[in-house]
C-alpha positions as MATLAB code, in Angstrom:
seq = 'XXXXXXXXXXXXXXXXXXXXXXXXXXXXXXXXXXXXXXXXXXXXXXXXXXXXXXXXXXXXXXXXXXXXXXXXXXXXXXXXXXXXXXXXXXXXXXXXXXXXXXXXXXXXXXXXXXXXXXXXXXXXXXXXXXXXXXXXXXXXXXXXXXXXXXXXXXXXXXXXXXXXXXXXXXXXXXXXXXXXXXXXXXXXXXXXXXXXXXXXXXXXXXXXXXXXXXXXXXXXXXXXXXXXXXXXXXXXXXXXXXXXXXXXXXXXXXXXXXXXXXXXXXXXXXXXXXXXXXXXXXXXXXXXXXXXXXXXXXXXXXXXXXXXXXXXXXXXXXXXXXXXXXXXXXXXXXXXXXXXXXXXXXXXXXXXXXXXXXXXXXXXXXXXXXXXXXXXXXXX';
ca = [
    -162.516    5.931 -161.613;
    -165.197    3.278 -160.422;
    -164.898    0.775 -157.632;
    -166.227   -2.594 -158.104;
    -169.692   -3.431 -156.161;
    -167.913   -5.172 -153.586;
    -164.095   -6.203 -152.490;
    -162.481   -8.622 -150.620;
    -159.196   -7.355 -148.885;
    -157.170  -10.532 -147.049;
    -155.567   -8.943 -144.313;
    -152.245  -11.431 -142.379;
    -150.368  -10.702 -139.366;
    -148.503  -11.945 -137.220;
    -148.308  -10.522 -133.699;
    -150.596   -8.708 -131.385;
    -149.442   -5.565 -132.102;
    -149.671   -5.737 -135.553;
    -153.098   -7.409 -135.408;
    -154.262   -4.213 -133.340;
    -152.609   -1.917 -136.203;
    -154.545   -3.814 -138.935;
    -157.717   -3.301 -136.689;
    -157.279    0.113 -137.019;
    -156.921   -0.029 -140.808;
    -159.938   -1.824 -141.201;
    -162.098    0.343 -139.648;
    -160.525    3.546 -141.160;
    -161.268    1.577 -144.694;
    -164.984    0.598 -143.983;
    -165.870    4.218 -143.498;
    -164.157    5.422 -146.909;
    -165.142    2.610 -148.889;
    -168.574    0.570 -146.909;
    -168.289   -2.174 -150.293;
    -164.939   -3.698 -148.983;
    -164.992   -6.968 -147.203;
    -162.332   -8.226 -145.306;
    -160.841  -11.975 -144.481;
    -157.619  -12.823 -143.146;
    -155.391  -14.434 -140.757;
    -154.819  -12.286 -137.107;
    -155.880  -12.056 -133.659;
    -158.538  -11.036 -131.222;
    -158.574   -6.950 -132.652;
    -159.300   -8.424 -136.341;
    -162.128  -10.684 -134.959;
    -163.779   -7.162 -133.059;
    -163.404   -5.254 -136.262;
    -165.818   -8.160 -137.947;
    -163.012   -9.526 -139.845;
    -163.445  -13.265 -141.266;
    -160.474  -14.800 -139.865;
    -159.805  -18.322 -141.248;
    -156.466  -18.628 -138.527;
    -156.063  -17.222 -135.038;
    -152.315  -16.182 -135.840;
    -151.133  -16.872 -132.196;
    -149.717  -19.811 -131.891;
    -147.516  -18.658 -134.955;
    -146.304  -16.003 -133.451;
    -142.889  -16.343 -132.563;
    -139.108  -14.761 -132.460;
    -135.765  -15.974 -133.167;
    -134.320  -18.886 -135.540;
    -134.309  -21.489 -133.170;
    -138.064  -20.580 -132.389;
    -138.833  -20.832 -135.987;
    -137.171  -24.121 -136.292;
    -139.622  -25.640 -133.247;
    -142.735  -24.417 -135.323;
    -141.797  -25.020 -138.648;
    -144.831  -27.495 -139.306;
    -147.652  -25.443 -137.988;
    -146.543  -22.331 -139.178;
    -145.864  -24.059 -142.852;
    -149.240  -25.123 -142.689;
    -150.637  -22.001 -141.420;
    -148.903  -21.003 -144.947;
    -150.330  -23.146 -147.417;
    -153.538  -22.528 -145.894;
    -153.452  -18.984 -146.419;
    -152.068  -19.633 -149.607;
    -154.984  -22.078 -150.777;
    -157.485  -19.347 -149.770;
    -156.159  -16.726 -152.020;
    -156.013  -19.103 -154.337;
    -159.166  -19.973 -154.188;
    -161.352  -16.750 -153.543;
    -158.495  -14.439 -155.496;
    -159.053  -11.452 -153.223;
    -158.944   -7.990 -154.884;
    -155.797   -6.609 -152.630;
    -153.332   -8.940 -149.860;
    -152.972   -6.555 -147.041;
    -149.602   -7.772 -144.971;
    -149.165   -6.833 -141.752;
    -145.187   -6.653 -140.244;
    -144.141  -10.954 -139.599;
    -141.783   -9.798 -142.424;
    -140.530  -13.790 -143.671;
    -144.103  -15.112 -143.995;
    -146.015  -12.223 -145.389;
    -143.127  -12.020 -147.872;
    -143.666  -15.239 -149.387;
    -147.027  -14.486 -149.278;
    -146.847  -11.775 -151.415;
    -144.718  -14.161 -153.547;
    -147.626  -15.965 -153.982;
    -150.191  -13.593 -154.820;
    -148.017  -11.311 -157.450;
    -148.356  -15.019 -159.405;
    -152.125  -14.754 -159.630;
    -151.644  -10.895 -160.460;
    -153.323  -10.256 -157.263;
    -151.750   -6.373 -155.996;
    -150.168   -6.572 -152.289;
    -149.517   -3.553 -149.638;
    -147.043   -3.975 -147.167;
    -148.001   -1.932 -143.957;
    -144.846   -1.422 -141.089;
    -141.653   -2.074 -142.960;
    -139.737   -5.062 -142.746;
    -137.037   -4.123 -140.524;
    -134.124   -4.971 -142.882;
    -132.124   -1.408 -142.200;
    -130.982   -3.437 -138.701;
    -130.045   -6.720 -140.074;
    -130.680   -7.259 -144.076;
    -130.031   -4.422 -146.259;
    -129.236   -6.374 -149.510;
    -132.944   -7.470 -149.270;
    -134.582   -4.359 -150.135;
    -134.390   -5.392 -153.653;
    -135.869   -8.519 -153.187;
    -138.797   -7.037 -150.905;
    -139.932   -4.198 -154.055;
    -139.930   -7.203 -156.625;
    -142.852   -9.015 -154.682;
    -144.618   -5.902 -152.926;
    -146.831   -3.269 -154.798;
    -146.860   -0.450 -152.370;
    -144.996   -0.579 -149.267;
    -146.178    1.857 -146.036;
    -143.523    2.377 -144.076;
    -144.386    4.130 -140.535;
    -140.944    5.946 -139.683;
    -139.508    8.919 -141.874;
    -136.395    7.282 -141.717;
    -137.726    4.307 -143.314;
    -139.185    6.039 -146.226;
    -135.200    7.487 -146.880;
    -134.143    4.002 -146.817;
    -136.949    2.713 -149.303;
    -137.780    5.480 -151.414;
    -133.886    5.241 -152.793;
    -135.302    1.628 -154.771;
    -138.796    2.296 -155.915;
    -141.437    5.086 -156.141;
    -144.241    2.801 -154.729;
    -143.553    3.570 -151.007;
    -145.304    5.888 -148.341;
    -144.151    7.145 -145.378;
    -148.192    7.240 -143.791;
    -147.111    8.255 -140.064;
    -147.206    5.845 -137.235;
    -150.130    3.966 -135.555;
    -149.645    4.709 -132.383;
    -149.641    8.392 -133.131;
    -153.505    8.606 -132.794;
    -154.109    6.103 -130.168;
    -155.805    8.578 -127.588;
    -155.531    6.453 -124.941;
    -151.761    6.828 -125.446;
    -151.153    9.800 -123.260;
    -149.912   10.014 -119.565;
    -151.404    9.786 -116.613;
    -152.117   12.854 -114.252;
    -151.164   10.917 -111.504;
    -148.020   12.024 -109.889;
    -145.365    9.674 -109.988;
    -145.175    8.992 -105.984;
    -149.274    8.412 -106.068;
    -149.266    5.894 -108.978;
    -150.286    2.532 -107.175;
    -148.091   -0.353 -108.731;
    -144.143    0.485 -108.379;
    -143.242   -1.930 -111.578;
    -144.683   -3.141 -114.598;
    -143.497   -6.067 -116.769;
    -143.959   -6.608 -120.577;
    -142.494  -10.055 -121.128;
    -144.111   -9.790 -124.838;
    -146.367  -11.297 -127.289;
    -145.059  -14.659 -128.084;
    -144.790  -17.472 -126.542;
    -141.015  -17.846 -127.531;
    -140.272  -14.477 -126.101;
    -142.290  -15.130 -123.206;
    -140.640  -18.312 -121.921;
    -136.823  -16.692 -122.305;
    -138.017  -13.268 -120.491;
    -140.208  -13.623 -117.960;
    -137.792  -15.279 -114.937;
    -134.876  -12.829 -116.222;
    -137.487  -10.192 -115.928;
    -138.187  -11.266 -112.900;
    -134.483  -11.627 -111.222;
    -134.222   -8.398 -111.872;
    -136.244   -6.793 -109.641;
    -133.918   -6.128 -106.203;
    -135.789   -7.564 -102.670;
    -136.532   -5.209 -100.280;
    -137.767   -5.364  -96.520;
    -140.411   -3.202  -97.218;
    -141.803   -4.865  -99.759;
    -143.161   -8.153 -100.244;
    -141.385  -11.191 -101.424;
    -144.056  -12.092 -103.636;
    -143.832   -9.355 -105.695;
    -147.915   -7.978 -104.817;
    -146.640   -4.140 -105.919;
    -145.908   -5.460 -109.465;
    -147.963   -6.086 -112.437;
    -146.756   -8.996 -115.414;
    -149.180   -7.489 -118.560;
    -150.271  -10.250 -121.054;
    -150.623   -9.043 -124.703;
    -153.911  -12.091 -125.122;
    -155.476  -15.137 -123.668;
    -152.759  -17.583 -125.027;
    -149.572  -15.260 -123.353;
    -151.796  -15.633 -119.932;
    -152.676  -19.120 -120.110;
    -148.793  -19.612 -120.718;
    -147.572  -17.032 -117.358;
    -150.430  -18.559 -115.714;
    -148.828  -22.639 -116.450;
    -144.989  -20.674 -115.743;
    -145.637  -18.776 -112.574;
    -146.800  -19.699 -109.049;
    -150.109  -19.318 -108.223;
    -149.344  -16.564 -105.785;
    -148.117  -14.359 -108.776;
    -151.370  -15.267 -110.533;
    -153.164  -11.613 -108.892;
    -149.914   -9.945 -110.875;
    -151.329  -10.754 -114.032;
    -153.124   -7.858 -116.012;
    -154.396   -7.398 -119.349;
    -151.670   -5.372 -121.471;
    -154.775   -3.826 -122.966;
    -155.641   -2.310 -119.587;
    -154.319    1.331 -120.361;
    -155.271    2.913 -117.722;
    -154.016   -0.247 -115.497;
    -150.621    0.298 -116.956;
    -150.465    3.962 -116.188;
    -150.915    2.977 -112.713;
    -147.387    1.484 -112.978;
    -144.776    3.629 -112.126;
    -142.156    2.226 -113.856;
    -141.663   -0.892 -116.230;
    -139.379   -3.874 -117.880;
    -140.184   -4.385 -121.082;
    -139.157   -6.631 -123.672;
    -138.152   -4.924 -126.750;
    -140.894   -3.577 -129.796;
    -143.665   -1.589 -130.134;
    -144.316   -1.772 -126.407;
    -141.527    0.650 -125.834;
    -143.102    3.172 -127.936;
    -146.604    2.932 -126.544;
    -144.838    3.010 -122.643;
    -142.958    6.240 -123.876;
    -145.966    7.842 -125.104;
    -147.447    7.321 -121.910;
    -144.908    8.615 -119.888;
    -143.801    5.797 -118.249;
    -139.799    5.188 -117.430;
    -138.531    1.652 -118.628;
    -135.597   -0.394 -118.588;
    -135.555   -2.847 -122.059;
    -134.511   -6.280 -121.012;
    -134.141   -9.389 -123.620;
    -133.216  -12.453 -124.044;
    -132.640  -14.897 -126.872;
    -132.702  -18.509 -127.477;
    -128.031  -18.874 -127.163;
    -128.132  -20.064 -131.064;
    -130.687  -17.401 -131.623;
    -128.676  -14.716 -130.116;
    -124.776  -15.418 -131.623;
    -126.485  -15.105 -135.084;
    -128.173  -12.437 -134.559;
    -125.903  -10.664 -133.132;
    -122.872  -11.101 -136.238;
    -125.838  -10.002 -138.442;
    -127.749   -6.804 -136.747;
    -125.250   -3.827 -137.022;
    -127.183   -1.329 -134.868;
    -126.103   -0.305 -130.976;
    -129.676   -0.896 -129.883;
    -132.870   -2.796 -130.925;
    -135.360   -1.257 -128.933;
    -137.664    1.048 -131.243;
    -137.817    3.762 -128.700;
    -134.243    4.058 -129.219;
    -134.282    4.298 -132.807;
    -136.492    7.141 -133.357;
    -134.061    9.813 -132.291;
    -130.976   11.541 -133.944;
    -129.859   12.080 -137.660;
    -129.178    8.307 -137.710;
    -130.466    5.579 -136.139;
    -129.579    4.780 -132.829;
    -127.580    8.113 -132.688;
    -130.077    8.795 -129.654;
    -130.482    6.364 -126.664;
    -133.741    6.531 -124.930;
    -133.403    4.006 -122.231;
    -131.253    2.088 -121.228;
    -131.803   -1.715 -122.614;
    -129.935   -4.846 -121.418;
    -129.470   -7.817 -124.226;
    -128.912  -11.671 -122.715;
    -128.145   -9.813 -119.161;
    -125.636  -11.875 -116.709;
    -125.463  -11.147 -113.490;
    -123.987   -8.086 -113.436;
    -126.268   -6.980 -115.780;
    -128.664   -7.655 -113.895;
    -127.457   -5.583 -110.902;
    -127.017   -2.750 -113.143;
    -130.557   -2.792 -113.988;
    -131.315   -3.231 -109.962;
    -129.279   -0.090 -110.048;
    -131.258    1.220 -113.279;
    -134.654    0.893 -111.616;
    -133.276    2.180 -108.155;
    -132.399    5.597 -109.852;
    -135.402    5.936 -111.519;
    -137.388    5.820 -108.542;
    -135.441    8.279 -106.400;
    -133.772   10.831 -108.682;
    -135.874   13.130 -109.765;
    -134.101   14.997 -112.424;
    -133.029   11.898 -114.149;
    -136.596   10.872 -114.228;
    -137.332   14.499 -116.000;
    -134.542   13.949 -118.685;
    -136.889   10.382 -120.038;
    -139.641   12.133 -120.211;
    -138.264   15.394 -121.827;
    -136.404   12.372 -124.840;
    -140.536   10.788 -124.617;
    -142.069   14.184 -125.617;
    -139.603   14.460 -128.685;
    -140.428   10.953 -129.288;
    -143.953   12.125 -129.488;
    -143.209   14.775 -131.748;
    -141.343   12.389 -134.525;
    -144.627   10.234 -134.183;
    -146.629   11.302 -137.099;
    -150.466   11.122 -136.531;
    -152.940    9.691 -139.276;
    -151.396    6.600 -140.407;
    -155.076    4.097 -140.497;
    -156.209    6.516 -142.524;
    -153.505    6.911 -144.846;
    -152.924    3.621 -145.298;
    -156.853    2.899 -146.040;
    -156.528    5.616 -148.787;
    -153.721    3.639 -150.296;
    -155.346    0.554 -150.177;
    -159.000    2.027 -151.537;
    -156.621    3.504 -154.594;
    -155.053   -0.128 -155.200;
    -158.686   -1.896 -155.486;
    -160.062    0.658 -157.801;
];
């Protein structure tokens, strides 16, 4: 089988996690195959892996129907424009990355000009849209799914799907800290998330949540807020008071974040990489109001948060931690309560981190690679 001179792959996503994923990819690719090129639409971990991006995908990042609605012009245009480029420079392979609605209409697009398309992370459908599998295997050549129970759920519709482990399974930096709990230096952590929608409903409810104390300070100096890029802290920075400004830390400061003894944390991928490293959360979110009373007659699971997903025979069978959707007030004093217990009872702290290690162990390493293999096969 020969492979052309030289490729072009067009790699989109969506979100800062994802854009770190497809980083990975990238590289993995380059050393199987050094004639690929890549282009795309993503985010600061594309542009270090020498990608040519023709969008920074940030300010398109966003959650929730009402959200959507707000951005509907930019991220339309953030559409054609993608669309115009494969269009014009018919890339051999359309890489999409997760940000399930637009990548889906983008590889719409491309199966018109008989241009092949991988899908890498699943759209999440088994929560909230099962009668769209179909739909999804029409437009998609190979999808990579990165949770065994995904490939179940898949596999059942088409033979062009691959369960290729998960990302985060080979992140090295993804292990805890041999710090001792009592010696780690911040007592809290807070992951408000990626977009700027999510960051603007979380970050004061976040906040509220944390119980005063006389012994510590009212400004919060014991706490970190991590950013996922330059646009989320230019946004906390315009939201909070300039005496929470020291709080801020980049959310790509590992070894800052094992510091933390504890964190909040909007729901995601976040979860997953705070399990892996061993440190106890509490999942707090909230929606736009429209947002969340559609969402919630359409998502039949008990919990969204991914780290809550990943154990039992079925998903959700297993809960994790505890998470908190739209928390009221006595939510909120529950999760006072929540954070209160984690601190001080030992054992309870011992039963997390005995669920994170099996959590671990359903985390299947290689997943860049695998999915670089895949892709290497489809522009052959």
């Amino acid at each position: 089988m020969t492979i052309k001179e030289t490729s072009e792959i067009f790699v989109i996503t969506g979100e800062s996690s994802g854009d770190q994923h497809a980083a990975k990819y990238i590289r993995e690719h380059r050393l199987l195959n050094k004639n690929v090129q890549f282009s795309g639409i993503g985010q600061d971990s594309m542009r270090d892996a020498n990608v040519t991006l023709i969008h920074n995908s940030e300010d398109i990042a966003v959650v929730g129907l009402t959200e959507v609605i707000f951005k509907y012009r930019n991220i339309k245009r953030v559409l054609n424009l993608a669309k115009k480029y494969i269009k014009d420079n018919k890339p051999d392979l359309v890489v999409l990355v997760d940000y399930v609605e637009f990548n889906l209409k983008i590889a719409a697009y491309a199966k018109s000009f008989d241009i092949p398309t991988l899908f890498y992370i699943a759209p999440q459908v088994w929560a909230w849209r099962k009668d769209r599998i179909n739909n999804i295997i029409k437009v998609v050549d190979h999808l990579a799914v990165v949770f065994p129970f995904e490939f179940e759920i898949f596999s059942r519709v088409s033979k062009n799907v691959s369960f290729v482990g998960h990302p985060l399974a080979d992140d090295i930096e993804l292990k805890p800290s041999d710090v001792s709990y009592q010696d780690k230096k911040y007592d809290l952590g807070i992951f408000p998330g990626s977009r700027e929608s999510e960051i603007k409903n979380n970050i004061f409810t976040m906040l509220d949540c944390i119980k005063p104390s006389k012994e510590k300070d009212s400004r919060h100096t014991n706490i970190k807020i991590f950013y996922s890029n330059e646009r989320s802290k230019k946004l906390l920075e315009k939201m909070l008071p300039k005496h929470m400004h020291s709080n801020l830390a980049s959310g790509k400061d590992r070894e800052k974040i094992k510091l933390c003894k504890k964190a909040i944390t909007a729901s995601g991928t976040i979860t997953l990489e705070l399990a892996l490293m061993g440190i106890p959360m509490v999942i707090v979110y909230q929606l736009s109001l429209i947002t969340y009373l559609i969402m919630k007659r359409m998502v039949k699971l008990k919990y969204i948060g991914l780290v809550n997903l990943v154990l039992g025979d079925n998903l959700g069978d297993e809960m994790v931690v505890k998470e908190y959707i739209q928390p009221k007030y006595h939510d909120q004093v529950e999760i006072m309560a929540e954070l209160d217990r984690i601190d001080n009872d030992i054992n309870y702290r011992d039963e997390i981190i005995e669920k994170y290690t099996r959590v671990r162990k359903e985390l299947k390493p290689g997943a860049a690679k695998n999915l670089a293999s895949i892709a290497d096969k489809l522009i052959s």
